[in-house]
C-alpha positions as CSV (number, residue, x, y, z in Angstrom):
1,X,100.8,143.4,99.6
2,X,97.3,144.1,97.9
3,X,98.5,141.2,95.5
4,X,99.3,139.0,97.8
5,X,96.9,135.7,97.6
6,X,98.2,132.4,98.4
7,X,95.7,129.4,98.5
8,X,95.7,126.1,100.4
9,X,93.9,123.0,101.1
10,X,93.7,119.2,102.3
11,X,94.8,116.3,101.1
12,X,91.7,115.1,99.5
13,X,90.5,118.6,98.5
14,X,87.3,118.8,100.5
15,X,88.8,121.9,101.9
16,X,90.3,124.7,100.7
17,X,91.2,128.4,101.6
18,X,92.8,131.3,100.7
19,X,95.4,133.2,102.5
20,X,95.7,137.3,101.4
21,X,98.9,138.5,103.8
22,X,101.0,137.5,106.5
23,X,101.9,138.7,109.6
24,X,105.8,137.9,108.9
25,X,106.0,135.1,111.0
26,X,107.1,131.8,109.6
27,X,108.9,129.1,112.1
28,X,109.3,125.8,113.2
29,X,108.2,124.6,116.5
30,X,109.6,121.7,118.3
31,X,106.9,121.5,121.0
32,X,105.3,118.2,122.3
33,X,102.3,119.5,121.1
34,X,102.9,120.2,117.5
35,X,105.2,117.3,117.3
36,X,102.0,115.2,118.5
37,X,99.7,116.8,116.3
38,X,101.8,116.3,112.8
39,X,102.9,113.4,113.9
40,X,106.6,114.9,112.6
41,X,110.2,116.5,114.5
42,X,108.2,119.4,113.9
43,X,105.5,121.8,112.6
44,X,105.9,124.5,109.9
45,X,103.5,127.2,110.9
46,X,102.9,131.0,109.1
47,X,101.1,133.2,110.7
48,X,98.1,135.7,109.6
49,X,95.4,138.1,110.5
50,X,91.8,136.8,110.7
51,X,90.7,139.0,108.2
52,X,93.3,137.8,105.8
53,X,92.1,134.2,106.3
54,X,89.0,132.6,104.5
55,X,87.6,129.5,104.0
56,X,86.7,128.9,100.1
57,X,85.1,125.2,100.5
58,X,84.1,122.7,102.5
59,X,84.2,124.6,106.0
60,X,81.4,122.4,107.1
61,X,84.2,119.7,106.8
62,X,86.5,121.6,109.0
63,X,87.1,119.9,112.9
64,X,88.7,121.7,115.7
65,X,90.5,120.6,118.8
66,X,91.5,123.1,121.7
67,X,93.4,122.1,124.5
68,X,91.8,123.6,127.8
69,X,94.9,124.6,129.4
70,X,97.0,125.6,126.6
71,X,97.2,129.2,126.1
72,X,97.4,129.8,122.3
73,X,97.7,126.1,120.8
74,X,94.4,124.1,118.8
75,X,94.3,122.0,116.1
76,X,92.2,122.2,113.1
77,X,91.9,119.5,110.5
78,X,89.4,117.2,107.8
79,X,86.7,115.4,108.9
80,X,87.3,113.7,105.6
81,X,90.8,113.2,105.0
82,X,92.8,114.4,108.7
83,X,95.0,116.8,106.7
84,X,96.2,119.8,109.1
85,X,94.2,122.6,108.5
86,X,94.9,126.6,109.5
87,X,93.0,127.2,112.9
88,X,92.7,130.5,115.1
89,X,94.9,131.2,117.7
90,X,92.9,130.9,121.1
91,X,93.6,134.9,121.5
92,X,91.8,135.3,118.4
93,X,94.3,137.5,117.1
94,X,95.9,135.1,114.3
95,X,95.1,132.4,111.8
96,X,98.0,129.9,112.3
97,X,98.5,128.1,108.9
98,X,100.1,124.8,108.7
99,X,102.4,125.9,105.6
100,X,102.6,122.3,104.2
101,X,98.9,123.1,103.3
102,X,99.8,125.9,101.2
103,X,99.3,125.4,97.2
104,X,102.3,127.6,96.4
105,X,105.1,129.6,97.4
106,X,104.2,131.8,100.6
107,X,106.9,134.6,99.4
108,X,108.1,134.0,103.0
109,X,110.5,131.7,104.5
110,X,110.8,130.3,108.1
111,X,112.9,132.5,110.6
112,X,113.5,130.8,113.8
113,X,112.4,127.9,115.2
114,X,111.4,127.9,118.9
115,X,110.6,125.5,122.1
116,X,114.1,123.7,121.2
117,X,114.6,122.4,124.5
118,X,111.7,120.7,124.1
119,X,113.1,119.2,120.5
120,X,112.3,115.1,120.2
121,X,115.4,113.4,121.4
122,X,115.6,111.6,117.8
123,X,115.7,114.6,115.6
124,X,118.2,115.0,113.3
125,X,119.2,117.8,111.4
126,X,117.4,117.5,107.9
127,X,121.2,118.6,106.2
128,X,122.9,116.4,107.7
129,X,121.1,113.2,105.8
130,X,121.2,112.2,102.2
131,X,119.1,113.2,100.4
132,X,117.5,112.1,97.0
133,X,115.2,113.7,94.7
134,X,113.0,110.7,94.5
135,X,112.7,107.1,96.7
136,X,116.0,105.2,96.6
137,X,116.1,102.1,95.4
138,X,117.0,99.2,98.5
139,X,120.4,98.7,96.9
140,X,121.6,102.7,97.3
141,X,120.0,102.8,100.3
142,X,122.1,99.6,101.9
143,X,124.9,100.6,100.1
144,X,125.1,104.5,101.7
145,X,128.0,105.3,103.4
C-alpha cells in the first residue's frame, strides 16, 4: 500500500487533502447525526490513520464542530463553501473521511452500513428507483411507471 495516495477536497477548492491508506473501513451510517450533518438518508464515511491524513491547502479554511456528549462523532467542513470535510475521530485514533470528497477511486468499497434502526423513516432503497444517467426531462419523469 506504499502507492496508495488518493486526494480530496471541497466544493470550491479552497481545501484539499490527501489520503495515503486506509484502515479497511468503508460504510454507511444511518444515524441522526450524520443524516443531520449531510443533510442526506445517509453518510458515506472511510476510515484512516492520522498519519495517513494531511491537509495539502487551505487548512486555515477548515471549521470543526464536536458534540460534547457524543463519543466519537464531529463534523468538519469549509468556512468557504460548507463542503463536508474529513475530521478526527474524538479518540484521536482515526481520520474519518467523508468519501464523496474523495477526487478518485478509494480502491475500497463500503461494507456494511450500521445504526439501521435508527434509518430515516423516508429512506428508500437507492435500487429500487429509476435511475437515469443524466436529469429527466418533466415528460419521462410524469410519464414513469
Amino acid at each position: 500500500m506504499s502507492d496508495y495516495r488518493v486526494a480530496g477536497s471541497c466544493l470550491c477548492g479552497s481545501v484539499q487533502y490527501e489520503i495515503t491508506g486506509h484502515l479497511g473501513i468503508f460504510q454507511y451510517c444511518h444515524c441522526s447525526r450524520c443524516r443531520k450533518f449531510t443533510g442526506g438518508a445517509f453518510s458515506a464515511n472511510m476510515f484512516v490513520a492520522p498519519d495517513q491524513f494531511r491537509w495539502t491547502k487551505g487548512e486555515v479554511h477548515v471549521a470543526r464542530f464536536a458534540l460534547p456528549e457524543a463519543k466519537h462523532f464531529a463534523t468538519a467542513f469549509c468556512r468557504c463553501c460548507g463542503s463536508s470535510l474529513p475530521w478526527q475521530a474524538q479518540t484521536g485514533k482515526a481520520v474519518v473521511v467523508p468519501a464523496g470528497t474523495l477526487d478518485a477511486d478509494p480502491e475500497l468499497r463500503p461494507s456494511q452500513s450500521i445504526f439501521c434502526a435508527s434509518r430515516a423513516v423516508w429512506f428508500t432503497d437507492p435500487d429500487s428507483l429509476p435511475a437515469y444517467d443524466e436529469m429527466p426531462s418533466r415528460k419521462k419523469r410524469k410519464g414513469e411507471s
